[in-house]
N, CA, C and O atoms as a MOPAC input file, in Angstrom:
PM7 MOZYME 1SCF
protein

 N     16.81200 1   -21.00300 1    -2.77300 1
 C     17.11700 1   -19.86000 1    -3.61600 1
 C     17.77400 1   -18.78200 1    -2.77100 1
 O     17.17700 1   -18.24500 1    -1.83800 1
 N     18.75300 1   -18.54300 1    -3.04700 1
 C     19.89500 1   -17.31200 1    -2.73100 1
 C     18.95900 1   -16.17300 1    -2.77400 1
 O     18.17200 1   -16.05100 1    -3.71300 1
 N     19.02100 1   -15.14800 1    -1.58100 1
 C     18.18700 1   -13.83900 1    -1.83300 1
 C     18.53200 1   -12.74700 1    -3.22500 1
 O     19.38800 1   -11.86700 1    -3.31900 1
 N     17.41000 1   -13.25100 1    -4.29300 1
 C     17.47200 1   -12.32000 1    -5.32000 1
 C     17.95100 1   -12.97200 1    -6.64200 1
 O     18.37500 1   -12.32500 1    -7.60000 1
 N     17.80100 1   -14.77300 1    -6.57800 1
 C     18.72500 1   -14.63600 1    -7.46000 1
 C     17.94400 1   -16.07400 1    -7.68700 1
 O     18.05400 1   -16.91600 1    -6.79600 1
 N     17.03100 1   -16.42200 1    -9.04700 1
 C     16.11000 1   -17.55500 1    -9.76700 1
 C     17.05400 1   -18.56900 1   -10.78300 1
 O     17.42100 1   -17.93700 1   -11.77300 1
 N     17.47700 1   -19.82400 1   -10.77400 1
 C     17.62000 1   -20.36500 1   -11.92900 1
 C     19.32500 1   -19.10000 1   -12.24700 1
 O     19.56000 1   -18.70700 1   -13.38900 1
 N     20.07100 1   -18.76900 1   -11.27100 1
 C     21.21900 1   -18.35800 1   -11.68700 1
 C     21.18100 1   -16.83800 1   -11.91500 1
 O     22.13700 1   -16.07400 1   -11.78400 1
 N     19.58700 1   -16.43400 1   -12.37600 1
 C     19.61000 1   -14.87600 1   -12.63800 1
 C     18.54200 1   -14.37700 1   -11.46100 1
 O     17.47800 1   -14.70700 1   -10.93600 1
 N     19.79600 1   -13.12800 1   -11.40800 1
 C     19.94200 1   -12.31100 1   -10.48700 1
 C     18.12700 1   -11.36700 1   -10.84600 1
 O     17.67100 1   -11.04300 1   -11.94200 1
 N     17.62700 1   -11.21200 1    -9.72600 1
 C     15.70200 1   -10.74700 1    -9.84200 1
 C     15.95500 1    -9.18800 1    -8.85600 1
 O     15.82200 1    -8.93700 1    -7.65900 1
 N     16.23700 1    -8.63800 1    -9.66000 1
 C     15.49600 1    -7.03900 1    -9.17100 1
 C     14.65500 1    -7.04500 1    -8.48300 1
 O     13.79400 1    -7.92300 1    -8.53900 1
 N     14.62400 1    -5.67700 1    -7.26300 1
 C     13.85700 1    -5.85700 1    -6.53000 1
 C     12.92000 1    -4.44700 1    -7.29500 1
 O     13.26300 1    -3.54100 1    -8.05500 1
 N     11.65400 1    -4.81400 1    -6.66400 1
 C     10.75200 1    -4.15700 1    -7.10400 1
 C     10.74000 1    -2.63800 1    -6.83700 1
 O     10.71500 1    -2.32400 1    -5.64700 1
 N     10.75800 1    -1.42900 1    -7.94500 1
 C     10.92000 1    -0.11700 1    -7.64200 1
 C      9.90200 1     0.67300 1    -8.05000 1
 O      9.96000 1     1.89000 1    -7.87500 1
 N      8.68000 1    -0.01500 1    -8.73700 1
 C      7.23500 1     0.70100 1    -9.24800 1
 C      6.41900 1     0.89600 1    -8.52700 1
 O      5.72500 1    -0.09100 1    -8.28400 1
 N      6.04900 1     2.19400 1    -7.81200 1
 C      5.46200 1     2.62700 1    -6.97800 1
 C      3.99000 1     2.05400 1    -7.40200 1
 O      3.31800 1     1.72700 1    -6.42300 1
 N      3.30200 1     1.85200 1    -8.78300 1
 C      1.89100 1     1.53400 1    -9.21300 1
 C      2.05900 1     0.48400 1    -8.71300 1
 O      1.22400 1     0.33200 1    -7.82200 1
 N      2.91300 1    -0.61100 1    -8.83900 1
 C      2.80200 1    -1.76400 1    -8.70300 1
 C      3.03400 1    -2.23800 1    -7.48400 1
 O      2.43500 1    -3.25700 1    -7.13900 1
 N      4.10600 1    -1.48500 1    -6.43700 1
 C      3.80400 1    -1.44100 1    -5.01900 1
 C      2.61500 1    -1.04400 1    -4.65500 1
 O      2.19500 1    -1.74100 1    -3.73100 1
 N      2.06800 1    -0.42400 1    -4.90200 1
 C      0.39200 1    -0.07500 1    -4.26000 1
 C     -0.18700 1    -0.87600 1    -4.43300 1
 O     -0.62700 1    -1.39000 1    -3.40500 1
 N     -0.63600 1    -1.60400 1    -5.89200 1
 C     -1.20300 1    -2.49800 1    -6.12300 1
 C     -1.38000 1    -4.17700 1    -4.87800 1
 O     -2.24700 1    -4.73800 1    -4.20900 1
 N     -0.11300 1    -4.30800 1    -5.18100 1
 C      0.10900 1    -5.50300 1    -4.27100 1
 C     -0.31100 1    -4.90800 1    -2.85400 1
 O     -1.03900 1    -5.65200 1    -2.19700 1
 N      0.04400 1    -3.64600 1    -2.25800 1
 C     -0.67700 1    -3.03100 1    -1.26300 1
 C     -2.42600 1    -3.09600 1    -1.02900 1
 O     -2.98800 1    -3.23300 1     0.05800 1
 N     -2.93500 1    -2.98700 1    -2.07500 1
 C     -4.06000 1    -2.54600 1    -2.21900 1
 C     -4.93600 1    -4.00600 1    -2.32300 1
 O     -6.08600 1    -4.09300 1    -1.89500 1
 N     -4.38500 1    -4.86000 1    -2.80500 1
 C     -4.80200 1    -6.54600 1    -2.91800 1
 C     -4.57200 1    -6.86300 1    -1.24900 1
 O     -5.54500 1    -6.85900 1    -0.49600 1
 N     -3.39500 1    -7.09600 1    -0.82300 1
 C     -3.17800 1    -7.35400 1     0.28100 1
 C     -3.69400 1    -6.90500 1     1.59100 1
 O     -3.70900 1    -7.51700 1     2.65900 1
 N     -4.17300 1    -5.55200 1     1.26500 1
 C     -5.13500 1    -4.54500 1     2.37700 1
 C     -6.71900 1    -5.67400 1     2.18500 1
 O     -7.34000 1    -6.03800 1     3.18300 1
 N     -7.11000 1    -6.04500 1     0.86500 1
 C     -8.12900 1    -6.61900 1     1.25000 1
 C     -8.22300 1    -8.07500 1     1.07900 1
 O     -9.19500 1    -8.61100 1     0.54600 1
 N     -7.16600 1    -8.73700 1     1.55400 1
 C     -6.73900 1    -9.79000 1     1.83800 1
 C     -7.85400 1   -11.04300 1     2.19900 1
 O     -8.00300 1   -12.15600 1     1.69500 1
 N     -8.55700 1   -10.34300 1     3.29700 1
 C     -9.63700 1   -11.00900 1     3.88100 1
 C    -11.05900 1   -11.20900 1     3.46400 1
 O    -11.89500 1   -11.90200 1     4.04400 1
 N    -11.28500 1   -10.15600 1     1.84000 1
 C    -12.53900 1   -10.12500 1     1.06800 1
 C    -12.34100 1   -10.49800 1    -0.43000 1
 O    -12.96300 1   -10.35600 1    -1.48300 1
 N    -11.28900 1   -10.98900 1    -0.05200 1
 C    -10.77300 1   -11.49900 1    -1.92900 1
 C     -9.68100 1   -11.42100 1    -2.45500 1
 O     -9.40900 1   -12.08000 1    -3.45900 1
 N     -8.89000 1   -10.65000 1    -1.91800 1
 C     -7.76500 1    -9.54600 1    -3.22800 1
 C     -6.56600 1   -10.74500 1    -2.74100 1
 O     -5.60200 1   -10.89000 1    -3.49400 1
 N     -6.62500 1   -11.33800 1    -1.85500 1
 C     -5.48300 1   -12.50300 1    -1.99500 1
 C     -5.98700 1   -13.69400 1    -1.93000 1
 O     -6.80800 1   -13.91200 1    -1.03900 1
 N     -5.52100 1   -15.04300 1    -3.10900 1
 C     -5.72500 1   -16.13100 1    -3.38900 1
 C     -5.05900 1   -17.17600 1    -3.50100 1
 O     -4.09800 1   -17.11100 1    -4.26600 1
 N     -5.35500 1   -18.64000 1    -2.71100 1
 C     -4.08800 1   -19.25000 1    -2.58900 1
 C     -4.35100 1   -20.16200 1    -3.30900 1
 O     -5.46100 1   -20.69300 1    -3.28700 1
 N     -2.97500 1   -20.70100 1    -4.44200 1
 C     -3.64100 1   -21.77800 1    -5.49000 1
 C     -3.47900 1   -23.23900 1    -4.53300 1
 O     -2.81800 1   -23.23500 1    -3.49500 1
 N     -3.95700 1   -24.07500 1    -4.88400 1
 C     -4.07200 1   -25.44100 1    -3.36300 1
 C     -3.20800 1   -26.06400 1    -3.80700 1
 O     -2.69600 1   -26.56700 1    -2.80700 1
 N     -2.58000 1   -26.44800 1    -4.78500 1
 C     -0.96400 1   -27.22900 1    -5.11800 1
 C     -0.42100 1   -26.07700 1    -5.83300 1
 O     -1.26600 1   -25.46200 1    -6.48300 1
 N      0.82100 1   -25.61100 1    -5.88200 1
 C      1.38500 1   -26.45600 1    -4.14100 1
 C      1.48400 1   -25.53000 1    -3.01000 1
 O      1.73000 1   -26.01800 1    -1.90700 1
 N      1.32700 1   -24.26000 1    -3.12500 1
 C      0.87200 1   -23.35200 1    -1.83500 1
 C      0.45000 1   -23.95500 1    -0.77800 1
 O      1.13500 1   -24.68500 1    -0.06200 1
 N     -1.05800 1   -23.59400 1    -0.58200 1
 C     -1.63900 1   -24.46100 1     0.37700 1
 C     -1.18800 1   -25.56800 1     1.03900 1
 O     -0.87100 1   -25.57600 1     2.22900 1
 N     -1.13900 1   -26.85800 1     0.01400 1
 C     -0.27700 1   -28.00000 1     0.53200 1
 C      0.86200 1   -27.55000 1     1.38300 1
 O      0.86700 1   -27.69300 1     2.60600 1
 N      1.68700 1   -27.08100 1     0.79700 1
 C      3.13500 1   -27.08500 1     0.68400 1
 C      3.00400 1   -26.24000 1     2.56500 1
 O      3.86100 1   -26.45900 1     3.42100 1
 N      1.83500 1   -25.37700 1     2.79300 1
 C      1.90900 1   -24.94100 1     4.06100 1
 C      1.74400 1   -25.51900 1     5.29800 1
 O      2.37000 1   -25.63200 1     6.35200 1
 N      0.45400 1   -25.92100 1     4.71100 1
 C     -0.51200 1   -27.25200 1     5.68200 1
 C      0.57100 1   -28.53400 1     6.10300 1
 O      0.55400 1   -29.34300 1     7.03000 1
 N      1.41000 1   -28.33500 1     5.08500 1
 C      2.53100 1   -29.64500 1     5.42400 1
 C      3.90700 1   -29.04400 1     6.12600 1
 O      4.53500 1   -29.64100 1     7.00000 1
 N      4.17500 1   -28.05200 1     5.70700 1
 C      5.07200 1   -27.56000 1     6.40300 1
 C      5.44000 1   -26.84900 1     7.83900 1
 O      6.46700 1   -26.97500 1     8.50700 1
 N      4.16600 1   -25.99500 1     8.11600 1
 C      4.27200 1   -24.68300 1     8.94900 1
 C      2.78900 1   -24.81100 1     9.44300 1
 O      1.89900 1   -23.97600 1     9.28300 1
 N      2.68100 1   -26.32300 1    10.22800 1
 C      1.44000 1   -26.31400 1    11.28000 1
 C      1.63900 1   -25.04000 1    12.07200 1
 O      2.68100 1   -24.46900 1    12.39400 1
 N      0.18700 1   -24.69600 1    12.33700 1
 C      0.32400 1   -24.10500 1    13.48600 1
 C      0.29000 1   -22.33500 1    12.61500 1
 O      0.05700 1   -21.32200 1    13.27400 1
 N      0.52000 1   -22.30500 1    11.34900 1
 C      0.50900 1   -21.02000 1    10.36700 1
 C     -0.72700 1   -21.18200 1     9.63700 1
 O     -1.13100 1   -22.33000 1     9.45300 1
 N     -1.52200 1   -19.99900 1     9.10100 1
 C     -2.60200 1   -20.25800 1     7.96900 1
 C     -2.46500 1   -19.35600 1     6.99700 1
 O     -1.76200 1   -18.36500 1     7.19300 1
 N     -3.11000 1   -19.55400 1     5.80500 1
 C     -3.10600 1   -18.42300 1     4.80000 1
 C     -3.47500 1   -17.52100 1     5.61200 1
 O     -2.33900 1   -17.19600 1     5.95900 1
 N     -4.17900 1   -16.80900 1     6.23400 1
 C     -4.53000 1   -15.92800 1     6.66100 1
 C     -3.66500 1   -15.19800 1     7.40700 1
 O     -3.57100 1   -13.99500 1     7.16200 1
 N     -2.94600 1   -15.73500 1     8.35900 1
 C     -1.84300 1   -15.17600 1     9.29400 1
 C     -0.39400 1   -14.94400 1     8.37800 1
 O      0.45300 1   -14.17500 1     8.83300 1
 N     -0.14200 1   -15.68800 1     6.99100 1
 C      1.08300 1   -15.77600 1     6.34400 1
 C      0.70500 1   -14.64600 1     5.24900 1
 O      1.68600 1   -14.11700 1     4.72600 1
 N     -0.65400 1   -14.16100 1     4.79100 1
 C     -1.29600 1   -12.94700 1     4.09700 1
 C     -0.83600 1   -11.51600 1     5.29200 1
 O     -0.27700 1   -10.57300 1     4.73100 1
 N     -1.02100 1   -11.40100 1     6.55800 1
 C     -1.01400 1   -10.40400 1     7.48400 1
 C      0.51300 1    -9.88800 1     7.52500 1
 O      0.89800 1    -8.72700 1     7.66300 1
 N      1.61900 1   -11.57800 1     7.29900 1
 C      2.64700 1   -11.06800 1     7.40400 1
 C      3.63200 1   -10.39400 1     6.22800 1
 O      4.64500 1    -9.69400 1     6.26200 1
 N      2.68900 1   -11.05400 1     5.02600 1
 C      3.44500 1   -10.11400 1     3.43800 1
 C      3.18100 1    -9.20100 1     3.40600 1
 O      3.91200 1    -8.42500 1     2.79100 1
 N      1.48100 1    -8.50500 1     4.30100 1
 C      1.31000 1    -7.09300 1     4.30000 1
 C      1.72900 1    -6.35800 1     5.33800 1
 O      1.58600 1    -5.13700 1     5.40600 1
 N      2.30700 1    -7.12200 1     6.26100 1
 C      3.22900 1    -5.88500 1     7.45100 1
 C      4.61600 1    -5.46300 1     6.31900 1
 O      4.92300 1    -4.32700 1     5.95800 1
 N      5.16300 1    -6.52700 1     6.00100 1
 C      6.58300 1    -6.89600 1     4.81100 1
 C      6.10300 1    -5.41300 1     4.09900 1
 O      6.73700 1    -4.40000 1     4.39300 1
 N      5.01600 1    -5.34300 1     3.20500 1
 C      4.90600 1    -4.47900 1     1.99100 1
 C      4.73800 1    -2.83300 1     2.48100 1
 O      5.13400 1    -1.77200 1     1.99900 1
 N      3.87700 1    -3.22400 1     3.78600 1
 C      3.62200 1    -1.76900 1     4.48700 1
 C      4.79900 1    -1.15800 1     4.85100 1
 O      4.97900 1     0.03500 1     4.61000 1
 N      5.93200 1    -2.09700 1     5.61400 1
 C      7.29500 1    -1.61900 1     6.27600 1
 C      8.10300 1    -1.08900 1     4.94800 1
 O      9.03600 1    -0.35800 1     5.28200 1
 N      8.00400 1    -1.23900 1     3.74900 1
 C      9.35500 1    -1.23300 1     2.76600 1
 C     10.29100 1    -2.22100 1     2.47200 1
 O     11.48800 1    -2.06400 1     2.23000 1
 N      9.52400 1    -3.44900 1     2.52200 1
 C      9.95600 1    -4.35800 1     2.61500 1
 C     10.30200 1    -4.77700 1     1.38300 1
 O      9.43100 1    -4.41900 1     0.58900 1
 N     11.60600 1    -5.66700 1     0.59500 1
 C     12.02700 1    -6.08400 1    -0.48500 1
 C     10.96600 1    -6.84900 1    -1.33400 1
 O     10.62500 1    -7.99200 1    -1.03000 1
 N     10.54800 1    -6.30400 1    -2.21400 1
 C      9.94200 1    -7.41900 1    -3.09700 1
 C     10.73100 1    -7.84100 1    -4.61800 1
 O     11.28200 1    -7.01400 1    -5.34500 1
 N     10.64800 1    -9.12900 1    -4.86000 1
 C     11.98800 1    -9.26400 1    -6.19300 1
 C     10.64600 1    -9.45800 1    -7.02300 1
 O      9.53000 1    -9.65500 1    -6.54300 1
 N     10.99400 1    -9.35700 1    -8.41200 1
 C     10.16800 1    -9.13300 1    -9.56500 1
 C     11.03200 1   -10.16600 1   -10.52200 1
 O     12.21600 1   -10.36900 1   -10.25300 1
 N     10.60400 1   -10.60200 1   -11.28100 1
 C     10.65000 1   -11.34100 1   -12.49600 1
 C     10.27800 1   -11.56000 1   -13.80100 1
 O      9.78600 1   -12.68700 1   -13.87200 1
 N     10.28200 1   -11.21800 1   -14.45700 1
 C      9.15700 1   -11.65700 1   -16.05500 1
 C      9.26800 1   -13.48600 1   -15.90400 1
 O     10.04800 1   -14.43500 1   -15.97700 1
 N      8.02400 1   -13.14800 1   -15.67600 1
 C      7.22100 1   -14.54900 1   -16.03000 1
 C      7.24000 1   -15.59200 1   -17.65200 1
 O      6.87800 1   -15.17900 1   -18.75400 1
 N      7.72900 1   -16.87700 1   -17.35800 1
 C      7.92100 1   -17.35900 1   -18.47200 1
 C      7.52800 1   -18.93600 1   -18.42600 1
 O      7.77600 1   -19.61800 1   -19.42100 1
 N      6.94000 1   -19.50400 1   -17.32400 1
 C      5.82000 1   -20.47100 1   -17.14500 1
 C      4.28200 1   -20.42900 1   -18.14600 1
 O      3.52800 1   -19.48100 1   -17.92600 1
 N      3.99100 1   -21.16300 1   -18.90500 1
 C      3.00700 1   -20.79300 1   -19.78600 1
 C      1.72100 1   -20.90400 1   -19.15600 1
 O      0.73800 1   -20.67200 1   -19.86000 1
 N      1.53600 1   -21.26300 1   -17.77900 1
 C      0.48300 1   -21.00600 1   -17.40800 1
 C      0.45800 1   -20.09200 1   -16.61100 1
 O     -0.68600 1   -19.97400 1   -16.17300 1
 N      1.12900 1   -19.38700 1   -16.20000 1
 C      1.60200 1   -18.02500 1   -15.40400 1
 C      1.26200 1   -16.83600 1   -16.74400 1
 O      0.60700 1   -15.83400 1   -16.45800 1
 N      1.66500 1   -17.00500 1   -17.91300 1
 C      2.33700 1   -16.00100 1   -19.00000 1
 C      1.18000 1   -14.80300 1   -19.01800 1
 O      1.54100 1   -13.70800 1   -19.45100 1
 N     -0.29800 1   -14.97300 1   -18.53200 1
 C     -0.69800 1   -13.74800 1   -18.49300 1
 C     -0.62300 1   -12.76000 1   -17.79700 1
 O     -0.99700 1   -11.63100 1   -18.11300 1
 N      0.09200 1   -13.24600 1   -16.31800 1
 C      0.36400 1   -12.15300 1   -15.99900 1
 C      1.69200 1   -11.15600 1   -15.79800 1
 O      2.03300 1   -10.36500 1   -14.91800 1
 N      2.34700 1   -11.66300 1   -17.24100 1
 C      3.99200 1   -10.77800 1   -17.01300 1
 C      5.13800 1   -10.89500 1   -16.79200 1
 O      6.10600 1   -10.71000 1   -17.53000 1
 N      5.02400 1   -11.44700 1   -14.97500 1
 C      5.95500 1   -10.94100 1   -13.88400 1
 C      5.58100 1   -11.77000 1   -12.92400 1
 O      4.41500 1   -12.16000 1   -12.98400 1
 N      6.35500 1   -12.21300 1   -11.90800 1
 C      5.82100 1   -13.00700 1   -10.37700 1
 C      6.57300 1   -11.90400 1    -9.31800 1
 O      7.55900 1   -11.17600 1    -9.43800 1
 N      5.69900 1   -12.13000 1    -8.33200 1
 C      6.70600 1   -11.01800 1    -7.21200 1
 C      6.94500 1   -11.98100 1    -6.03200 1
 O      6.11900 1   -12.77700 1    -5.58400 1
 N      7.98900 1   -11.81800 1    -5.67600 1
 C      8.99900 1   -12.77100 1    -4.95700 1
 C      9.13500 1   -11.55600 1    -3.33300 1
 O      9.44600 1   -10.36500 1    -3.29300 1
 N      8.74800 1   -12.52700 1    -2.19000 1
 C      8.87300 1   -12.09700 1    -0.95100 1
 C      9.63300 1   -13.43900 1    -0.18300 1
 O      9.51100 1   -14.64700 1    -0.38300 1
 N     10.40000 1   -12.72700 1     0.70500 1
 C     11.22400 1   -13.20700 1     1.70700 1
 C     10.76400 1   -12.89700 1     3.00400 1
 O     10.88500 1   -11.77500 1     3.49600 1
 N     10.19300 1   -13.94800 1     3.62400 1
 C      9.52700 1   -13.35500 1     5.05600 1
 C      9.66600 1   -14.41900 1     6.04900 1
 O      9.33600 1   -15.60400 1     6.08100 1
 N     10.41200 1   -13.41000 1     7.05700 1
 C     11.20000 1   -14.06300 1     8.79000 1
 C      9.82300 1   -14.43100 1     9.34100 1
 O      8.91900 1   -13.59700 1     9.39600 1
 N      9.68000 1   -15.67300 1     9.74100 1
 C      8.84700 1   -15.77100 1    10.43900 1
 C      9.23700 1   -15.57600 1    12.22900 1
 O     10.24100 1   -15.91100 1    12.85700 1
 N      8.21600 1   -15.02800 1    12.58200 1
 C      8.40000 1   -14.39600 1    14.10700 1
 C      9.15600 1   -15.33900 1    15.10800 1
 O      9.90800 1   -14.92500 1    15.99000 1
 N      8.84700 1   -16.73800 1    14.84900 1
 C      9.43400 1   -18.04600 1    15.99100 1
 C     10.44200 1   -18.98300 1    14.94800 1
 O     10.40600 1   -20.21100 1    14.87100 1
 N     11.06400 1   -18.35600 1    14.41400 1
 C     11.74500 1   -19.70300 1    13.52300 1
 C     12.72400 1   -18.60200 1    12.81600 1
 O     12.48100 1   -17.43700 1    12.50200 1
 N     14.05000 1   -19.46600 1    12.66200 1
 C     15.10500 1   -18.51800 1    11.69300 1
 C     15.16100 1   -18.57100 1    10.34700 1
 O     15.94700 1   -18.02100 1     9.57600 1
 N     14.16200 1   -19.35700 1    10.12200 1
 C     13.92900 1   -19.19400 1     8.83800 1
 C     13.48100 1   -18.65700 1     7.99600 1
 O     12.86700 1   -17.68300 1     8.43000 1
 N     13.40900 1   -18.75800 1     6.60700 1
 C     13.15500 1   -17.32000 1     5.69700 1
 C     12.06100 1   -18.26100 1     5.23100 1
 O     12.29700 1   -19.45600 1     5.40600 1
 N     10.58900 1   -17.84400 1     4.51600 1
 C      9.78100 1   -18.15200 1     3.57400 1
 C      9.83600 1   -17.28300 1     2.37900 1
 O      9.97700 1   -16.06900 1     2.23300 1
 N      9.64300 1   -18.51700 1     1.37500 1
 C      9.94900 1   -17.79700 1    -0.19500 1
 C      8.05700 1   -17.96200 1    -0.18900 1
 O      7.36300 1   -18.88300 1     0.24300 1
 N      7.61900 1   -16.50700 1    -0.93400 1
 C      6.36500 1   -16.78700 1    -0.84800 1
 C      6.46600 1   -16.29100 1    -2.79100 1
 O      7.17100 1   -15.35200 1    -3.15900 1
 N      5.90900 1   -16.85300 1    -3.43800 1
 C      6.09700 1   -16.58100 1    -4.73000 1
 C      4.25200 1   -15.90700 1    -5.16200 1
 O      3.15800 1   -16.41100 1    -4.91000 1
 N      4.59700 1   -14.69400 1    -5.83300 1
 C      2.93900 1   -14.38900 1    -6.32000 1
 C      3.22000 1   -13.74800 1    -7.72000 1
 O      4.22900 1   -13.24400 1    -8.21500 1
 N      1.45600 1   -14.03900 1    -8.34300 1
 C      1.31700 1   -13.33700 1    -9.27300 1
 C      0.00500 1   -12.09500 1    -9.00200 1
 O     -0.91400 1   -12.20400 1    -8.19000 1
 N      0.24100 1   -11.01500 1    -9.87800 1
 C     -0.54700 1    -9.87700 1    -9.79000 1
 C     -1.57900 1    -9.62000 1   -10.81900 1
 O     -0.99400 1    -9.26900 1   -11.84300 1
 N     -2.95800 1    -9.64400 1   -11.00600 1
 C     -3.44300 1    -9.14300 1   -11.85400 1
 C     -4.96300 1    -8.01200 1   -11.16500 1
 O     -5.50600 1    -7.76700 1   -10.08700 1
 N     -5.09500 1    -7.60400 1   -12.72500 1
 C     -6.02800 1    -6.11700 1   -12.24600 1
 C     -7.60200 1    -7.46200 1   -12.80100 1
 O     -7.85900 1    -8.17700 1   -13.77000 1
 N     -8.03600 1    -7.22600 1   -11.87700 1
 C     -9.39600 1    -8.03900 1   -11.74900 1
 C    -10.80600 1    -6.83000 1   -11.35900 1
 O    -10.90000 1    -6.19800 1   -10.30700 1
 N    -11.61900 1    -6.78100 1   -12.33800 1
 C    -12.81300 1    -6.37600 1   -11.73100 1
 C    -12.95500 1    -5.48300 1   -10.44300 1
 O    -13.12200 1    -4.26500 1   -10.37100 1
 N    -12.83300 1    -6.52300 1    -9.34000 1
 C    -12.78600 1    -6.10100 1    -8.18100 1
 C    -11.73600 1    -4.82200 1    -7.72900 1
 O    -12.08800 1    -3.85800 1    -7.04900 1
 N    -10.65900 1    -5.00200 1    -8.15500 1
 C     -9.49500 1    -4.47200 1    -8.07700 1
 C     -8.18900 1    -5.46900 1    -8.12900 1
 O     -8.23500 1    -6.65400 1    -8.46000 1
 N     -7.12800 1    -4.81200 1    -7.77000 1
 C     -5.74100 1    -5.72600 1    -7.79100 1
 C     -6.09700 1    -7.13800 1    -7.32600 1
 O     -7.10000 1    -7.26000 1    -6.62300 1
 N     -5.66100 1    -7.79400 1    -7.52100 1
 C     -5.91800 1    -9.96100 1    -7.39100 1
 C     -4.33900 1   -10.51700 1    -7.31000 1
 O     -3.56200 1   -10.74300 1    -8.23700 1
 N     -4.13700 1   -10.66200 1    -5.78500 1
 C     -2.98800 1   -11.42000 1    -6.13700 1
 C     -2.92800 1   -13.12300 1    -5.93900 1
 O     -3.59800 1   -13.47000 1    -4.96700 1
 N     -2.43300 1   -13.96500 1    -6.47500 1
 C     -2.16000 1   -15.40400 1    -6.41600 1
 C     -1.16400 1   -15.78000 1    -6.00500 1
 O     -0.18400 1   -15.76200 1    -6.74900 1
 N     -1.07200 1   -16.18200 1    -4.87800 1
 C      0.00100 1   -17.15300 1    -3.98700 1
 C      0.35300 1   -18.51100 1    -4.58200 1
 O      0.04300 1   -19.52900 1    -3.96300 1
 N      0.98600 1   -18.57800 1    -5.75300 1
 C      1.11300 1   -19.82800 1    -6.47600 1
 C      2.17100 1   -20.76200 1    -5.50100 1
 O      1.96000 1   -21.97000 1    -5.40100 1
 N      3.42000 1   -20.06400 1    -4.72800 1
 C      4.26400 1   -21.60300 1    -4.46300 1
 C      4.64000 1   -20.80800 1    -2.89400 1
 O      4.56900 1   -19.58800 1    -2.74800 1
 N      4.98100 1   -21.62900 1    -1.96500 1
 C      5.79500 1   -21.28300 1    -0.94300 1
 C      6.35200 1   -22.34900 1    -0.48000 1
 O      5.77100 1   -23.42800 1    -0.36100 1
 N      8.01200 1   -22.03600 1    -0.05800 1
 C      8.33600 1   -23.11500 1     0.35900 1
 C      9.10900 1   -22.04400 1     1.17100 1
 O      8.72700 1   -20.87600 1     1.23700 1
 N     10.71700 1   -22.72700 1     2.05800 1
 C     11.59500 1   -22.19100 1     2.42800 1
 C     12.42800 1   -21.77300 1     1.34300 1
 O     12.33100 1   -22.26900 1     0.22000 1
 N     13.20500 1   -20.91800 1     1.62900 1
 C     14.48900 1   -19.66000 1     1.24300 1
 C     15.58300 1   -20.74000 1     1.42900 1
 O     15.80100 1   -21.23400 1     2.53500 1
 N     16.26900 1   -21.09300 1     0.30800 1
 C     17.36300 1   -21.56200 1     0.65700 1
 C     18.51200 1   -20.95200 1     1.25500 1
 O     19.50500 1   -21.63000 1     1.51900 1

């Protein structure tokens, strides 16, 4: 996937300060809940790809990304098992030893706890 651009249409990058915090505010507690990785095909897709990376260290680096001002693309959601929550937010992140880009795909919802985000897919950035 071309930076910014799903299935031909072009994905805005994210300009809602509520909703930047939010994903801020999930991602700050990364390590007690507020980020969740679904196991197909996330997980997999990591464990198979990017030995030597974990959810945990690939969570540290979407929240340096979100802390810096970093691009996030937005979408309305139209997967019917996605559909409750809206929207997916789309990150592009350099990993430190490799020139490559990771597409990390999430969804956002307001949970109890607070903000809940879901790491549904990651692969590479075409």
């Amino acid at each position: 996937m071309a930076d910014g651009v799903l299935g031909g249409a072009r994905m805005p990058p994210l300009s809602d300060k509520v909703t930047i915090d939010k994903l801020l505010l999930a991602y700050d507690e990364r390590s007690s809940g507020g980020v969740q990785w679904k196991p197909k095909p996330a997980s997999e897709w990591l464990r198979r790809e990017l030995e030597g990376y974990s959810e945990p260290e690939i969570n540290d680096l979407v929240y340096d990304h979100i802390l810096n001002g970093g691009k996030i693309l937005v979408a309305a959601e139209s997967r019917e098992e996605f559909l409750h929550c809206k929207c997916h937010y789309d990150f592009h992140i350099s990993l430190p030893d490799s020139s490559k880009i990771l597409y990390i795909e999430t969804t956002l919802m307001d949970a109890r706890m607070g903000p809940l985000v879901t790491v549904v897919n990651v692969h590479w950035a075409d």
